[in-house]
C-alpha positions as CSV (number, residue, x, y, z in Angstrom):
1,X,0.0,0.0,0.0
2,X,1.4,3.5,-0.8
3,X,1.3,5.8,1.9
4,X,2.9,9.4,1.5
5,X,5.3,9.9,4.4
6,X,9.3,11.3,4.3
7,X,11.7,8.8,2.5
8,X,13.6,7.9,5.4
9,X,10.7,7.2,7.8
10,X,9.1,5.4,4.7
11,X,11.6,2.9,4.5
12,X,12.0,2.5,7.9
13,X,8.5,1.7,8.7
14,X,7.7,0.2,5.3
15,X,7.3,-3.4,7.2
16,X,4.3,-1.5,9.5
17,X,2.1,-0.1,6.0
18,X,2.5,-4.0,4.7
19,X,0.7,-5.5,7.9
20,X,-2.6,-6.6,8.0
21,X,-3.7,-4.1,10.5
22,X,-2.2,-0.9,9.0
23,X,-4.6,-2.3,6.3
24,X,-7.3,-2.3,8.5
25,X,-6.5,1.2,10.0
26,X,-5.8,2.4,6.6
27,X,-9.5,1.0,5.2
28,X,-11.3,2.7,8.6
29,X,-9.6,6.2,8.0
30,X,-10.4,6.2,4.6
31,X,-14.5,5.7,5.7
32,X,-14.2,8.3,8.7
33,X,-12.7,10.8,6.3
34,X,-15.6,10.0,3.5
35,X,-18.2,10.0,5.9
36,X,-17.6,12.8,9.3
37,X,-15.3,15.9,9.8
38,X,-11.6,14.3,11.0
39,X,-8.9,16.3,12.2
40,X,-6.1,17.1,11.2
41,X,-6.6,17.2,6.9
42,X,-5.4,14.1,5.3
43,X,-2.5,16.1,3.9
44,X,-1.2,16.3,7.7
45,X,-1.6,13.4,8.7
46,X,1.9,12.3,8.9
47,X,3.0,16.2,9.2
48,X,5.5,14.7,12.3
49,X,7.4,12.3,10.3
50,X,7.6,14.8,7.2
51,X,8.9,17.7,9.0
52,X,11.3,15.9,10.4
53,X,13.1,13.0,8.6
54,X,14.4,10.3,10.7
55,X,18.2,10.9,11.0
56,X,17.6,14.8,12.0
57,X,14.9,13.5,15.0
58,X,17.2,14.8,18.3
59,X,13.8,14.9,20.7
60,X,10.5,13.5,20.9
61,X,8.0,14.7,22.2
62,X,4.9,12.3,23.0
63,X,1.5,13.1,23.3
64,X,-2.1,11.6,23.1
65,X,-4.7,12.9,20.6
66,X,-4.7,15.5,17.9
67,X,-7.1,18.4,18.8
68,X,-10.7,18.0,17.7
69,X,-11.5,21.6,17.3
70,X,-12.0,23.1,13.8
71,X,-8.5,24.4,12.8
72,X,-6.4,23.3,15.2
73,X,-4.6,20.2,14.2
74,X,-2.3,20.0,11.9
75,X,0.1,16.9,12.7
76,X,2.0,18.2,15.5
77,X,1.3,17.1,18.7
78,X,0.2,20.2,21.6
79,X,0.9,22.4,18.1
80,X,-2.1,24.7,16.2
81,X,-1.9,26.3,13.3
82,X,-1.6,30.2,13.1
83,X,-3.9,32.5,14.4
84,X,-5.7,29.8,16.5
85,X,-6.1,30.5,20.1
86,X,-3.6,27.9,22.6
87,X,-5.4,25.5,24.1
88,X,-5.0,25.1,27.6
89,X,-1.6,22.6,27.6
90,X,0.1,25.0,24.9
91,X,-0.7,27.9,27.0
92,X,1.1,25.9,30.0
93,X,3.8,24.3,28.1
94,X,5.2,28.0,27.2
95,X,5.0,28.9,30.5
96,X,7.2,26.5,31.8
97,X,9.6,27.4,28.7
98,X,9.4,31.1,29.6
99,X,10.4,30.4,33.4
100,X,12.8,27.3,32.1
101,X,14.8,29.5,29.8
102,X,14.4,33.0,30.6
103,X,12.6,33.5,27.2
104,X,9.8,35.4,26.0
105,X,6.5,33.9,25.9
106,X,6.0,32.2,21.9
107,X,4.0,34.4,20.2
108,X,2.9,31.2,18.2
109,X,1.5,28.0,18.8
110,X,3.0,26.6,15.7
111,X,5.6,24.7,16.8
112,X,6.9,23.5,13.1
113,X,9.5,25.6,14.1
114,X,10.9,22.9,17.0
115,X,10.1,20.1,14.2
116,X,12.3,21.7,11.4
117,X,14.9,21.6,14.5
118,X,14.8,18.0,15.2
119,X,12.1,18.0,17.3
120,X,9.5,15.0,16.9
121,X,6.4,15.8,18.1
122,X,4.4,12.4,17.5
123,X,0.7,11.9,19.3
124,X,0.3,8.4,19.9
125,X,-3.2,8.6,17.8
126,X,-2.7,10.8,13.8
127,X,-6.3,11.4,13.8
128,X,-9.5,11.7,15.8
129,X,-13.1,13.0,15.1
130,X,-14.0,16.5,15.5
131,X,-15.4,17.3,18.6
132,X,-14.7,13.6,19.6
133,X,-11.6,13.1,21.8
134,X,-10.2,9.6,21.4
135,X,-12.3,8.4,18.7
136,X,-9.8,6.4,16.8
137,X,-8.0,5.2,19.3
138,X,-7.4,1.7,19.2
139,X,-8.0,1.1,15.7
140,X,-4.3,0.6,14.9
141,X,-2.2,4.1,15.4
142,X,-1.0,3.2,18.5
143,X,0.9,0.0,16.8
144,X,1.8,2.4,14.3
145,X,3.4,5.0,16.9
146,X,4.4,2.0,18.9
147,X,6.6,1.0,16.4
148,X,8.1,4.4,15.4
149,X,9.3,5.1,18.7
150,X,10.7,2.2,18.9
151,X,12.8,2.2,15.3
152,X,14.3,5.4,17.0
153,X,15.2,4.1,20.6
154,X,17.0,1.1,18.9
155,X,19.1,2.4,16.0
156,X,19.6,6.3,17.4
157,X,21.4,6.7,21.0
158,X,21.1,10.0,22.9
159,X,17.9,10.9,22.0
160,X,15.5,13.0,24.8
161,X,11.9,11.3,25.1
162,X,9.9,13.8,26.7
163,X,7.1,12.0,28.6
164,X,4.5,14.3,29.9
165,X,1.6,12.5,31.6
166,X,0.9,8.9,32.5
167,X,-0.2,7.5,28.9
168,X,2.8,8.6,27.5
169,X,5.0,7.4,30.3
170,X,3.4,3.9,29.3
171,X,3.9,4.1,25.9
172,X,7.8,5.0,26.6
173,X,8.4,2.5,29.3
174,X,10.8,0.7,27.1
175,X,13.0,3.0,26.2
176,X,16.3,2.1,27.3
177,X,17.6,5.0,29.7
178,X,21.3,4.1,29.5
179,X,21.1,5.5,25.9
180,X,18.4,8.1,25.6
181,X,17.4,10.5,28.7
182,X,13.9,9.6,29.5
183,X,12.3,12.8,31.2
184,X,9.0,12.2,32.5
185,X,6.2,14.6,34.3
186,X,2.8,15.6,35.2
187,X,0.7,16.5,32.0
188,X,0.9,20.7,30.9
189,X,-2.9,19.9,30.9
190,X,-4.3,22.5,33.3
191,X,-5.7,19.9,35.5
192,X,-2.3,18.4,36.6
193,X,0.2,21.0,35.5
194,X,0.5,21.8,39.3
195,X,1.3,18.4,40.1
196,X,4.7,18.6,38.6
197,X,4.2,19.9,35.1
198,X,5.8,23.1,36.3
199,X,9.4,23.4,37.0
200,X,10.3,20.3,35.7
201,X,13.0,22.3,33.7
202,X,12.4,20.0,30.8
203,X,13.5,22.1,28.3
204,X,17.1,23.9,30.0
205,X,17.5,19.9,30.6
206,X,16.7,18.7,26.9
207,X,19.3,21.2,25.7
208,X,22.3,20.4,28.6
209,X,21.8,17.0,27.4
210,X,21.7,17.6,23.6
211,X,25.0,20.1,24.2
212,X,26.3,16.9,26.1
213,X,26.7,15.0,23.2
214,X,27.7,17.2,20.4
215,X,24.5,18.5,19.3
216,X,23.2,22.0,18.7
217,X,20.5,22.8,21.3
218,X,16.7,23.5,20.5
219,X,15.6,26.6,20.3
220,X,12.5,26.3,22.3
């Protein structure tokens, strides 16, 4: 089956698109798309992966769901397109990077500009329903994702997985943390941001790490 994703992640995950249930998943998406509003547009679907090609991915980031609000999603996970209002977690996650780093607030929430920096910003699920959180979940993206993550954790070393949240956390519990750094927290989400979210320094500590090993820091 031809699907339209970067070379380099194409060939990598070629042996995923030929399995029976990317089939499946591949068939359902199709209908959803036909038949109800889905978020993001097909054309940014696999916005992540194209954005950033496998052997320029220095972080990922890991979150759930795209948004299900008209306009928002557009392949990046906690990103919106611009001229859309943050949501809640955005608004939080450049909070923390204002009192991480010293920085001025974004005045964007389109974070292609982490992507194009090696930043892989992968939700576990690539689409969803509008107005319908998690309704294609567990139809076969998570396998899909599953699988993605774990091409990177076994042929790249010293890679940051930022795990925000307890879903995430499980879906990264086996990276190996001798060769990545693994930094986990409370969700930006407004309902746990105070549990931890806030001052976990993920950023300043992404970027000691990257600068660690040779590589040019993110600029958040």
């Amino acid at each position: 089956m031809e699907v339209k994703i970067e070379e380099s992640w194409k060939k990598r995950l070629q042996t995923e698109f030929d399995k029976a249930y990317f089939t499946g998943l591949t068939d359902f998406v199709r209908e959803e798309y036909k038949q109800t509003t889905v978020y993001p547009p097909g054309k940014f679907i696999f916005n992540a992966f194209n954005l950033c090609p496998f052997d320029r991915v220095k972080v990922v980031i890991i979150g759930q769901d795209p948004y299900h609000g008209p306009g928002q999603a557009h392949g990046l996970c906690f990103s919106v397109n611009d001229g859309i209002a943050f949501p809640p977690s955005l608004v939080n996650i450049f909070k923390e990077i204002q009192s991480d780093t010293n920085s001025p607030l974004p005045t964007s929430g389109n974070l292609t500009r982490w992507a194009e920096q090696g930043v892989l910003l992968l939700n576990a699920t690539l689409t969803v329903r509008a107005h319908q959180a998690g309704s294609h979940q567990r139809k076969g993206w998570e396998e899909f994702t599953d699988a993605a993550i774990r091409i990177l954790a076994e042929e790249k070393e010293h890679l940051v997985f930022i795990l925000w949240g307890a879903y995430a956390q499980k879906k990264g519990a086996f990276i190996n943390r001798d060769k990545h750094l693994v930094l986990a927290s409370a969700h930006p989400s407004p309902l746990s941001a105070y549990n931890g979210f806030f001052g976990n320094k993920h950023f300043s500590r992404t970027n000691d790490y990257l600068i660690a090993h040779g590589e040019s820091p993110i600029v958040w």
